[in-house]
N, C-alpha and C positions, 0 to 999 in steps of 0.2 A: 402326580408322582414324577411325572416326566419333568416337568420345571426343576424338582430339586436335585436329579441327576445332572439338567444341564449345566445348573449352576455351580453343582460340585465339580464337577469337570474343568467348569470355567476358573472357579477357584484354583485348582489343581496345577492348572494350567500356566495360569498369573504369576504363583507361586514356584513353579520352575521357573520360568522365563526370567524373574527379578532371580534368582539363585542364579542362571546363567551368569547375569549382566554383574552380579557384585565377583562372581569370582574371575569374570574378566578383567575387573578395575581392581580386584585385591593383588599386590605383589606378595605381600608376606602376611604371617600370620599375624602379626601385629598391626597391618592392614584390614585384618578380618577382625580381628578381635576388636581392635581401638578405633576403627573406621578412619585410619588415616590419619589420626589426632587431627582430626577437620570437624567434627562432629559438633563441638561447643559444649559450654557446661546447661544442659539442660536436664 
């Protein structure tokens, strides 16, 4: 049981730190939303 708290944690965690880092590199909404039009057509 202890394993799957740490990993949720860790998940949790991963999951802010990438949320920090894009809303550092987003200027505008259109940055968030469109990723920049850098993205590609995938």
């Amino acid at each position: 049981m202890a394993i799957k708290i740490i990993l949720l944690l860790a998940f949790f965690t991963v999951m802010v730190l990438v949320g920090i880092y894009a809303r550092k590199h987003a200027t505008s909404v259109g940055d968030f939303v469109l990723g920049g039009r850098t993205v590609g057509p995938w």
